[in-house]
N, C-alpha and C positions, 0 to 999 in steps of 0.2 A: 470584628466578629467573624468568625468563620464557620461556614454554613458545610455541612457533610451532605454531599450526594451520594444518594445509593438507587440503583441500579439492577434492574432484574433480569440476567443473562442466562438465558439457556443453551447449560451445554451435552455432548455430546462424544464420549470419545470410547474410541476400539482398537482393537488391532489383534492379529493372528499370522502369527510365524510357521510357513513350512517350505518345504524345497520340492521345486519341479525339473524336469530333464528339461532339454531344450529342445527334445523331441515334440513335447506335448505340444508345443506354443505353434506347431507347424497345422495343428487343427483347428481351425477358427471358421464358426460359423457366425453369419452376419443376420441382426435384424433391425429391419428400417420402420421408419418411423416419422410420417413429415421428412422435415429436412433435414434432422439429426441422424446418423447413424450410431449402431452401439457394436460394439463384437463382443464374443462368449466373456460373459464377467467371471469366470472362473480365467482365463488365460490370461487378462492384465491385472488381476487381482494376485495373481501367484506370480506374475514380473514385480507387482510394487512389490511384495513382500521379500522377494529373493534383494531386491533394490532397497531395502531397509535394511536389512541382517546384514549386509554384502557390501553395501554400499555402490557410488556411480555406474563405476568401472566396469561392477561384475557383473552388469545384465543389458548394458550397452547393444551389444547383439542379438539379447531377447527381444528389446524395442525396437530392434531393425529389423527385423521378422515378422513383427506383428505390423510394422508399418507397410512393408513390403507386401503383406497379406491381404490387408485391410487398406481399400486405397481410398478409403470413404472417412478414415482417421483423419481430421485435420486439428487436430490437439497438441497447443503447446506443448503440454504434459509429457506427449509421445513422443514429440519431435526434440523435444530438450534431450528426454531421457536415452533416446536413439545417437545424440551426438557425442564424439569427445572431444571437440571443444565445450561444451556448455559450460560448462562449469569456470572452464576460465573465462570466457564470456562476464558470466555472472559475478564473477569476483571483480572484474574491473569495473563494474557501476559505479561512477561518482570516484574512482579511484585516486583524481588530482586535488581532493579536499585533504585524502591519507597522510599529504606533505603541507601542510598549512606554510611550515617557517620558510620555503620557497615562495608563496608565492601562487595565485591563480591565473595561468596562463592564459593569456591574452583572447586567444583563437578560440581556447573551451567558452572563458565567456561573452564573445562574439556568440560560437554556437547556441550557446543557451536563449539568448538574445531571438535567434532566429527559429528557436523552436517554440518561444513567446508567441513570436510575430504569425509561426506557422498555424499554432489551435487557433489563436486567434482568429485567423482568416478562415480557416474551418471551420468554426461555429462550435469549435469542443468545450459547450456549455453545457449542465446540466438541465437547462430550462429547455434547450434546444434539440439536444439527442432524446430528451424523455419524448418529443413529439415526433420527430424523423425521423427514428430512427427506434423506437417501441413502440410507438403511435396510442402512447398515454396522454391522458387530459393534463395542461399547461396551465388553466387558469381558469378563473371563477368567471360567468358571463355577467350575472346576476345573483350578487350576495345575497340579496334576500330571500333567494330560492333556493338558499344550501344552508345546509344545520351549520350553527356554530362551532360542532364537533367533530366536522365532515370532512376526510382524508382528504380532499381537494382543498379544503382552506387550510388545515394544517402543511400541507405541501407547498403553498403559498406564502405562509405567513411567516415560516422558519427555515433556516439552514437544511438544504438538501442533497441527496446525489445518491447514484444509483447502487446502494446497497441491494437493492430487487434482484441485480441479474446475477445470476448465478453461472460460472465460467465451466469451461467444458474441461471435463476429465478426460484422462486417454482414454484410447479407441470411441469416443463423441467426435461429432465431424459438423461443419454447415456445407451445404451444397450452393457454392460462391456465386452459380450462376442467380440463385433469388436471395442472396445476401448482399450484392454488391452491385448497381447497376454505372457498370462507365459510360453509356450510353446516353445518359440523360444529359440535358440541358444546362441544367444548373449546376457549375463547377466545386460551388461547396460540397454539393449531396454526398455525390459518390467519395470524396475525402474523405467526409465525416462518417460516412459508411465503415469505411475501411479503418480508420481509428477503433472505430468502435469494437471492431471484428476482433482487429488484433489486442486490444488494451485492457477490454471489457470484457469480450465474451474469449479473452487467450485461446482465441482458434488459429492458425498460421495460415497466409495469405499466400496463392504462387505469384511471384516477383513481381511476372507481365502485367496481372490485375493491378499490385501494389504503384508500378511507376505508373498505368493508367488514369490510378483514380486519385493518387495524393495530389493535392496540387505542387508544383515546383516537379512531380515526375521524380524522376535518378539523385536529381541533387539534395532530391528532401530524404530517400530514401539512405540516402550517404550520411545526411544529415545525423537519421536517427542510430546509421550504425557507427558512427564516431564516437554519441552521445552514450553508447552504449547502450542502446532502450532494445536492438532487434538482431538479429544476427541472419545469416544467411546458410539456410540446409541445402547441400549443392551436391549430395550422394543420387549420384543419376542410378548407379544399381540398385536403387530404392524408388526412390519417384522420379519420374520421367521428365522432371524441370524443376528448376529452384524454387523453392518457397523460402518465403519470411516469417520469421518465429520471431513472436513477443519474449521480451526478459522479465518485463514486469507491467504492472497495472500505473494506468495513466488515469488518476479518479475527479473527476468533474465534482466541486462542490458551489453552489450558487448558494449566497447570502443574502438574501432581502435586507432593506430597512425593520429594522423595530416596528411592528402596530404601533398605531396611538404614540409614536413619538413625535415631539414637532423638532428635534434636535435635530435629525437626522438626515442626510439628503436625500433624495429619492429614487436615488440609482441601485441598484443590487448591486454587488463585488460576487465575483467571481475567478476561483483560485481552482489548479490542478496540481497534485499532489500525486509523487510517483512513491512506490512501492513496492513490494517484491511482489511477485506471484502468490496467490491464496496456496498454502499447505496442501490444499487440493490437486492443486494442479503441479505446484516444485516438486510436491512428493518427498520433502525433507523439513527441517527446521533450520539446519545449518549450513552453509558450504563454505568452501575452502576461500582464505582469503588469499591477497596478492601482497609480495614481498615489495622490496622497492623496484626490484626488477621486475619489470609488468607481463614476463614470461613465467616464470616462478609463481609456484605455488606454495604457501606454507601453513599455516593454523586453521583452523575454523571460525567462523564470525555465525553469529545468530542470523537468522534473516529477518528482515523489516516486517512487522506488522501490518498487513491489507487494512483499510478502513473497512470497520463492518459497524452493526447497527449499533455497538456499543459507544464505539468513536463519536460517531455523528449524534448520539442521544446528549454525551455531554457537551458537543458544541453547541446543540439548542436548546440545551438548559442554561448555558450562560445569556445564549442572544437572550431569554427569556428575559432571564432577569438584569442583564445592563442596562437597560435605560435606565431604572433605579438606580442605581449604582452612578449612571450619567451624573445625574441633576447632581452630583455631590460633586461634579467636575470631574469630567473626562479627558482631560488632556495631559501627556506625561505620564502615562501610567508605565509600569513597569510590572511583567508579568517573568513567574516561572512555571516552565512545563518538566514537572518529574516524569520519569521514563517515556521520554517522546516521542520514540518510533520515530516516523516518517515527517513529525512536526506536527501533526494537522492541530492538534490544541493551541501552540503559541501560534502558528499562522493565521488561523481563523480567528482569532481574538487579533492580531492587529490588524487583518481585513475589518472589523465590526470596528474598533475604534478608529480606522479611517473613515469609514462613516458619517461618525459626528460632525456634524457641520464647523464646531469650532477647534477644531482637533487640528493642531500643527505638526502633525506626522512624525512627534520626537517619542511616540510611548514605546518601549523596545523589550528584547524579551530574551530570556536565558532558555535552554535548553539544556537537557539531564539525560542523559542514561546509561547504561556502562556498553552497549554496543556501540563501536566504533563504526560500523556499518550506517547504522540508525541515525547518527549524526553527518557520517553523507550524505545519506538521502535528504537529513531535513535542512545540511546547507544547499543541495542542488533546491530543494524543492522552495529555499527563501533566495535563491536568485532566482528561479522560472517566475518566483510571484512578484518580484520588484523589493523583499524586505530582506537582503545580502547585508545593508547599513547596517538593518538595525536585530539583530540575529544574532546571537554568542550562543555555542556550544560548548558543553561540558563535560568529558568523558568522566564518570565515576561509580564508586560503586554502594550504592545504597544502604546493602543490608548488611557492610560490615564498618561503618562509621564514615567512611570517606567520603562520600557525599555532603555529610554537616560538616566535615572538616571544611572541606573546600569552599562550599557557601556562605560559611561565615566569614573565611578570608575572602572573600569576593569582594569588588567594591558596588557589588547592586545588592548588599547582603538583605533587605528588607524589600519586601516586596508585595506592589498593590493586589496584585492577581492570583493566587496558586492554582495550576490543573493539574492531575493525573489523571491518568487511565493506565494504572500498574497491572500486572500480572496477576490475575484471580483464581487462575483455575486448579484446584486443590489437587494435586500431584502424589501418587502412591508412598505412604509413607516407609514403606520397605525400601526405596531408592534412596533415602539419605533422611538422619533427624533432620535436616534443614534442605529440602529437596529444590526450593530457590535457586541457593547459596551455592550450592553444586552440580548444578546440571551443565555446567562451566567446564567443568571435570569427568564427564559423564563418559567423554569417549578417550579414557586412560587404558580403561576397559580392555577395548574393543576401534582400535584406531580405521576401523572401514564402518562400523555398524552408524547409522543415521540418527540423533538422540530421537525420543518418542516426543520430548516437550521438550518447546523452545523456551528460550529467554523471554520473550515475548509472552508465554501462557504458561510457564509456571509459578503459582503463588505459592507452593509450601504447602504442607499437608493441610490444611485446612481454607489456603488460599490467599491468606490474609498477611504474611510473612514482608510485603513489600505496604501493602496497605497502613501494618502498624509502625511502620517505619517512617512512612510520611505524615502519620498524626503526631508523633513524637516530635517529628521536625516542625510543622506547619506554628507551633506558635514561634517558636524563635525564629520564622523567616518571613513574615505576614507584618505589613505596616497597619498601625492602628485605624481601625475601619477597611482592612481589607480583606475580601473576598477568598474565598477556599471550596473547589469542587474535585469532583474523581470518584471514582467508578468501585464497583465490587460485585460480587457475587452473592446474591440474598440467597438463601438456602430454607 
């Protein structure tokens, strides 16, 4: 049987193209606010925009000006768009998955291994940073003194992580000295501080705070720039000592057991899932990828979808409903995740059926989607989580038959599990009868302009363009009695 989820996402989109002198950006007025600062939204509103038309390269200088101006900026956003390395930066994430038929080198995963070992010992859980570091409620004292329907047991009872915080846009700043205390006692805190700062809230850290307060100091810091997670802004004619800038979002998701199952063990699982930086803050949808030569720049790749609240609604629709599904026998199951992103669908399903108390850790799971980016991130992100065994990526392309081609030749061609979370958001139908299909093509155009909609959030003029594609598929890839969820756009 297969079940359709649907989903009610609200969206949101704009934009406004003009051009400014590089005179104008030399006037910046500041207003504070707490411990945020903002500067004149007309001055980085007219940098993104020239940075959109123009693309990197062309306003590189704008955001040096406004940083140099504005020393209260501590936004990824800013600091990215200020450098010309970023972008190659950027392109290297995950870059030794690029070469599969070689081979994964030894030392990357070593690294990865040790940056396991490093949240771990930090506490980079989502149960744990919602209370030390938001100083939100963790847990029910007394069930019987909270509604059955009451955000605190739903936050308890299901799949969570912090879709709440909202990252800072350029010229937004935290003032380090009451975001980060290295002072304190306890050698987690201030780590987990500092993940938080740089991952979560993509604010950039100056270096001395960073090696003070991670634990391991320079070597973790070395660590995360190997892994390609942070990079180093070291323009002293700008800021007056080095800071650390995030590349992407590092998202804490904690798993509870099932309510009311007695299948299940009692421990929560808890998985970190990296991603590219929110639209918000890259200020793009695509950048340039890396050749073989790892100096070399060449094509465009989509960027990896952020978990937002869409993501995490269809992970705890399924936690919802598996333990049914359980009792029919949970062990060996075999899942696919159509357009994966970063993973989090196939991951978090084999976190929950490791779970199962009688579950022999063979249920494995395919991944789908035509960004070769996307399938970096979700093999880095199934070795951070321990599931590298049992993880098969798929690069194809959905909405022109290659996907069913390839799936069928597969030899997992039937499958217990299906998830998406396709591409929903209804895209101007003036850009292409199939605006999907072609946003791939989009910068034939215009080889500097930034597309408006990524891989990742174009559905087609009506939305549904990747949607109808996967009902077409889902009975010929569904084992008798198995499961079918994914996401859409109600209107």
């Amino acid at each position: 049987m297969i079940v359709i989820l649907l989903l009610l996402v609200a969206v949101n989109t704009c934009t406004s193209f003009s051009y400014i002198p590089k005179q104008v950006i030399r006037h910046i007025s500041l207003q504070v606010s707490g411990t945020t600062t903002t500067t004149s939204v007309s001055s980085y509103s007219e940098a993104a925009n020239i940075r959109t038309q123009y693309g990197h390269d062309a306003t590189i200088y704008y955001y040096q000006q406004l940083l140099q101006h504005n020393e209260l900026d501590t936004s990824a956003a800013s600091f990215i768009a200020a450098s010309s390395n970023s972008m190659r930066y950027l392109a290297r994430i995950g870059w030794v998955y690029s070469q599969p038929n070689e081979g994964i080198d030894e030392e990357w995963e070593d690294d990865i291994t040790k940056l396991h070992t490093f949240l771990e010992v930090s506490g980079y859980q989502h149960s744990v940073i919602r209370k030390h570091i938001f100083n939100l409620p963790t847990g029910i004292v007394d069930e019987e003194d909270v509604d059955q329907y009451s955000l605190e047991r739903y936050k308890n009872d299901y799949p969570f992580g912090p879709t709440y915080v909202s990252p800072l846009v350029a010229g937004q700043g935290l003032d380090m000295s009451k975001s980060i205390y290295t002072s304190t006692s306890e050698e987690m805190l201030p780590s987990l501080q500092c993940l938080a700062t740089l991952f979560l809230l993509s604010s950039c850290v100056p270096k001395h705070i960073v090696t003070e307060s991670l634990i391991g100091g320079n070597d973790t810091l070395e660590l995360l720039q190997r892994l390609g997670l942070v990079f180093i802004f070291d323009h002293r004619s700008i800021r007056k000592e080095d800071w650390v800038v995030p590349l992407v979002h590092l998202f804490p998701l904690s798993i509870p057991p099932p309510r009311y199952s007695h299948k299940y063990n009692d421990d929560s699982k808890h998985i970190v899932l990296v991603t590219d930086l929110h639209p918000n803050v890259l200020g793009m949808t695509s950048i340039p990828s890396t050749c073989n030569d790892e100096h070399q720049l060449s094509t465009e790749e989509g960027t990896v979808m952020y978990i937002g609240p869409d993501s995490l609604s269809l992970v705890q629709h399924l936690h919802s409903s598996l333990p049914q599904y359980i009792e029919d026998g949970g062990q060996n199951k075999k899942i696919l995740d159509i357009c994966t992103g970063s993973g989090v669908q196939a991951l978090s399903t084999l976190a929950m059926l490791d779970m199962y108390e009688d579950n022999t850790n063979d249920s494995t799971s395919v991944a789908l989607d035509i960004n070769e980016r996307a399938l970096r991130f979700t093999s880095f992100n199934a070795r951070l989580n321990g599931f590298e065994d049992r993880m098969t990526t798929i690069c194809a392309d959905l909405l022109s038959g290659e996907a069913a081609e390839v799936l069928s030749n597969n030899e997992e061609s039937r499958y217990d599990i299906l998830l998406a979370n396709p591409p929903f958001i209804p895209t101007p139908p003036a850009r292409s009868d199939m605006p999907a299909s072609s946003i791939r093509l989009e910068k034939k155009n215009n080889d500097n302009a930034t597309p408006r909609y990524g891989l990742f959030s174009s559905g087609g003029a009506n939305g549904e363009d990747c949607l109808c594609a996967i009902v077409q598929l889902a009975p010929s890839l569904l084992q008798t009695g198995g499961i079918g969820k994914w996401c859409t756009l109600v209107q």
